[in-house]
N, C-alpha and C positions, 0 to 999 in steps of 0.2 A: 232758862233763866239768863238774864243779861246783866253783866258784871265789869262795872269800870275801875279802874284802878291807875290813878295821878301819878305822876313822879317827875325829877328834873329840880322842883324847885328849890331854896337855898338863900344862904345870905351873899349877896354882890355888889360891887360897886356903882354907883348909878356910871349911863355912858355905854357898860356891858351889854350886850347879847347874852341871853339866854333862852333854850328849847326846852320847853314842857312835854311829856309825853301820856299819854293815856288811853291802855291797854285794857281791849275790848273782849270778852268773851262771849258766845253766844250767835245765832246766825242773825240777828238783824243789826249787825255792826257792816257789813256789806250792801245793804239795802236801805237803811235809812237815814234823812239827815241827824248829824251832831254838830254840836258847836261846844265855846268856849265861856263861862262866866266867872266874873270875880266881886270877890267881896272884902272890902275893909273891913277894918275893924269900927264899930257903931254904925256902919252905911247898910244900905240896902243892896242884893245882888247884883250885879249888871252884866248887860249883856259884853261878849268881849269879839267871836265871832264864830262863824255857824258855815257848814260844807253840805254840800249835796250830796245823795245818795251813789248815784250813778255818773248825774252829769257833769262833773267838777268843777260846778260852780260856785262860789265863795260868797262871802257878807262878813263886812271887818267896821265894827261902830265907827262911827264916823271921826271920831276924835282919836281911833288908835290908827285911823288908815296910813300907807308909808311907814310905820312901826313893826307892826302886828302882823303875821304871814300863818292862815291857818292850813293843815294839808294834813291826808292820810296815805295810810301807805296799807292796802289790802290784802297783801302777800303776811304781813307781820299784825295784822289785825288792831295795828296802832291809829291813835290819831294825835297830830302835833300842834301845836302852838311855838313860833319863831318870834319872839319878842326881840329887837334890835332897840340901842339907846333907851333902857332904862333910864327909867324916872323914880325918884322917892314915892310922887304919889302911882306909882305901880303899884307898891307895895299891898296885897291883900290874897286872900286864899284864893287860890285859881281850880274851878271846878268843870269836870268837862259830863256833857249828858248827850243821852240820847234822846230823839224826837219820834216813837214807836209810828206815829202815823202825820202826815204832814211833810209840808215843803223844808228846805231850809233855810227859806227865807223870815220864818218864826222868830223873833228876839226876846219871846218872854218866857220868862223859867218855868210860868204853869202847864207852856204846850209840850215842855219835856220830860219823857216818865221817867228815865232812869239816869240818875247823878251818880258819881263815886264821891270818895270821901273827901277830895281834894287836894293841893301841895301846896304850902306855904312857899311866898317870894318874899322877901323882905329886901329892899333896896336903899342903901344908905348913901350921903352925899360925903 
């Protein structure tokens, strides 16, 4: 069974840095791609960005790139999200999932089977 589990996020000042964390159990947390998505309130998911399995290659939406730094760490079975200069419209539920089979260059939420339950960022001016 593969079990994700959000944390990190908070209320901040827009401008701030802040690191998401999301704690993976299970053996396909080493093997396959994951990534990052988020959701406003009344919006649709989106994609935020997504890590390779093995070859640590990365993919960061095109609008968060220079923002947004995603990276695991496979000793701790985590995966991070490094958000720099918050924005207001940051603000939305940040969910991290896994992609059981497939590349990580995938940016849509149906090619990913297993999400956690997410961490709220909320970013005020």
């Amino acid at each position: 069974q593969v079990q994700l589990v959000e944390s990190g996020g908070g209320l901040v000042q827009a401008g701030v840095s802040l690191t998401l964390s999301c704690a993976a159990s299970g053996r396909t947390f080493s093997s396959r791609a994951m990534g990052w998505f988020r959701q406003a309130p009344g919006k649709e998911r989106k994609f935020v960005a997504a890590i390779s399995g093995f070859g640590g290659a990365t993919l960061v939406a095109d609008d968060l790139k220079g923002r947004f730094t995603i990276s695991r760490d496979y000793a701790k079975n985590t995966l991070y999200l490094q958000m720099n200069s918050l924005k207001p419209d940051d603000t939305a539920v940040y969910y991290c999932a896994l992609r059981q089979a497939g590349t990580f260059t995938s940016t849509l939420p149906h090619e990913y089977e297993y999400w956690g339950q997410g961490t709220q960022v909320t970013v005020y001016s």
